[in-house]
N, C-alpha and C positions, 0 to 999 in steps of 0.2 A: 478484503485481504485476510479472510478467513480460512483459506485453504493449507493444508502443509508445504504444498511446496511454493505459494507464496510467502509462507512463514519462513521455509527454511531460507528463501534468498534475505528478505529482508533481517535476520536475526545475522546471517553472512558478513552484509553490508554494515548491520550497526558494529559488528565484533572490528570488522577492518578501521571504522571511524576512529576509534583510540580519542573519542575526546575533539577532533576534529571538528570543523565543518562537514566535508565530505573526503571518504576516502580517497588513496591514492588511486591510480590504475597499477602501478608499478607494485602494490599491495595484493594484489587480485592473484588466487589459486583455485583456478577450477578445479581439483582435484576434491576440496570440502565441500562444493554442490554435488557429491554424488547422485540423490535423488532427484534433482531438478535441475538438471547441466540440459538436457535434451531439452525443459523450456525456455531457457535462460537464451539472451542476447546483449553483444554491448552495442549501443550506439556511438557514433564519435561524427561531431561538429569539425569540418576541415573550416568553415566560414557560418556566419549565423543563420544561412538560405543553407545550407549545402551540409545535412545532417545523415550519415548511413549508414547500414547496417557495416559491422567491422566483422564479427560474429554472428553468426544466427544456430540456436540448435536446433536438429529435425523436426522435433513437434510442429516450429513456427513453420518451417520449411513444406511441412506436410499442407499444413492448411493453406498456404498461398498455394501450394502445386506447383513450386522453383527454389532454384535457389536465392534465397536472400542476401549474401553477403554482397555487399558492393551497391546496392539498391539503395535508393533514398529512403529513409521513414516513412515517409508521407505515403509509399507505395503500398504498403497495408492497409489503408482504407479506403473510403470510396470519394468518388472524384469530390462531391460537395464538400466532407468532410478534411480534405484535403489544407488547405488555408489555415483553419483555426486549429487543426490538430499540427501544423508544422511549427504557428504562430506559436502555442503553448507548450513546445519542446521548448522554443528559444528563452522563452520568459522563462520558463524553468532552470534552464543551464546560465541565464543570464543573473537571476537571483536564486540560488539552490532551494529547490524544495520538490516533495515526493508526489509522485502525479501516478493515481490508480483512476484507471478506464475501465468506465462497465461498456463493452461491445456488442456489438450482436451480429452472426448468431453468437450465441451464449459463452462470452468470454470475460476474462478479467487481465488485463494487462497493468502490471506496475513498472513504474521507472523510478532509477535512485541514481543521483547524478554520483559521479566520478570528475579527480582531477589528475592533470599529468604532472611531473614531476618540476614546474612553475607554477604549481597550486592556481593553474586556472581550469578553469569547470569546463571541461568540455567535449565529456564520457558521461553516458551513463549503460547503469546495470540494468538489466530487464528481463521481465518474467511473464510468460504467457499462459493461461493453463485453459485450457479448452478443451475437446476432444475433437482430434485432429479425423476420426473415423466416422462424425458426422455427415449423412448424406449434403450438407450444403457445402461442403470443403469441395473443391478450393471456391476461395470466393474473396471480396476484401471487406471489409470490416467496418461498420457502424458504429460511430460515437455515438453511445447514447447519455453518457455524463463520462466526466473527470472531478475527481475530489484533489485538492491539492493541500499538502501539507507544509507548512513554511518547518525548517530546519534551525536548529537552533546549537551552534558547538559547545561542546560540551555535556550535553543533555542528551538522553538517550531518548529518542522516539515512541520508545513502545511502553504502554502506564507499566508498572512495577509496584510488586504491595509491600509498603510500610508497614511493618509489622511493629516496632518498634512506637508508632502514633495511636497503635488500637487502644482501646479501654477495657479494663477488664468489665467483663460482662457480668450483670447481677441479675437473679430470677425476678420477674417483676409480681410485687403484691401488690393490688390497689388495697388502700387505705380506709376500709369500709365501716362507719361508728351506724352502731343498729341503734335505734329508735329506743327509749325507756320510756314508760310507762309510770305515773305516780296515781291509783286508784283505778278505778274500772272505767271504760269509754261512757262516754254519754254523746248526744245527737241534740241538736238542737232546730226547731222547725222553726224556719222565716217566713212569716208571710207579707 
């Protein structure tokens, strides 16, 4: 989750929380993803099987070679993968928490769940950043891990530096007593 414009959705998503669990949907203004609207998609759960795209920007739209909207999730990867990448949307809208996929070819997808206006979970935000102009496009996509993050309301996600806990900092001396001498050395031979 290194990238800018997965920074910027995720920094998005925490500003929309206010303290929350997860944000609203009815919260949401694409208009502040300027730089990552074209990665960005929502998903929406109508039933816990039956998860689709609602939204999809170009970027994603490029690499599959269709349009996305209206498509199941699962249709972005590949048939194996299919099962346990469907299975781990649900656990995740099911107990809210943040799910970043390293894919292959060379992609990073994050998801951040969303609620509707009965504060049940069953949206989320999503961000793809790949390059959509690599010669394997179109193609579907390889799980090769998900890191998942459990959510906690109230608490913001991202560390943040206490400055306020630092210590002032001292130059360090080591504490060094040199050796004294009382009369001239002498050697003594054992045999």
């Amino acid at each position: 989750m290194k990238d800018s414009i997965t920074e910027e959705v995720l920094t998005y998503w925490e500003d929309l929380r206010r303290g929350r669990l997860v944000p609203r949907r009815s919260d949401n203004d694409p208009r502040k993803l300027r730089n990552s609207l074209n990665y960005t998609f929502i998903l929406e759960a109508n039933s816990p099987d039956n998860i689709r795209f609602r939204l999809a920007g170009s970027k994603l739209c490029d690499c599959m070679g269709m349009e996305m909207r209206g498509m199941p999730a699962y249709s972005m990867v590949r048939l194996e993968d299919r099962n346990d990448f469907n299975q781990t949307l649900q656990h995740a809208l099911a107990s809210p928490e943040i799910l970043d996929f390293q894919l292959a070819p060379t992609a990073i997808m994050v998801l951040l769940p969303m609620s509707d206006e009965a504060d049940v979970v069953c949206r989320m935000l999503g961000c793809i950043t790949t390059d959509p102009a690599d010669p394997n496009f179109p193609t579907r996509f390889q799980v090769q891990s998900v890191a998942k993050t459990r959510i906690i309301a109230g608490k913001s996600i991202k560390p943040q530096l206490v400055l306020e806990l630092a210590e002032n900092q001292k130059t360090f001396r080591p504490n060094i007593k040199k050796a004294t001498r009382s009369g001239p050395p002498h050697l003594r031979i054992v045999k």
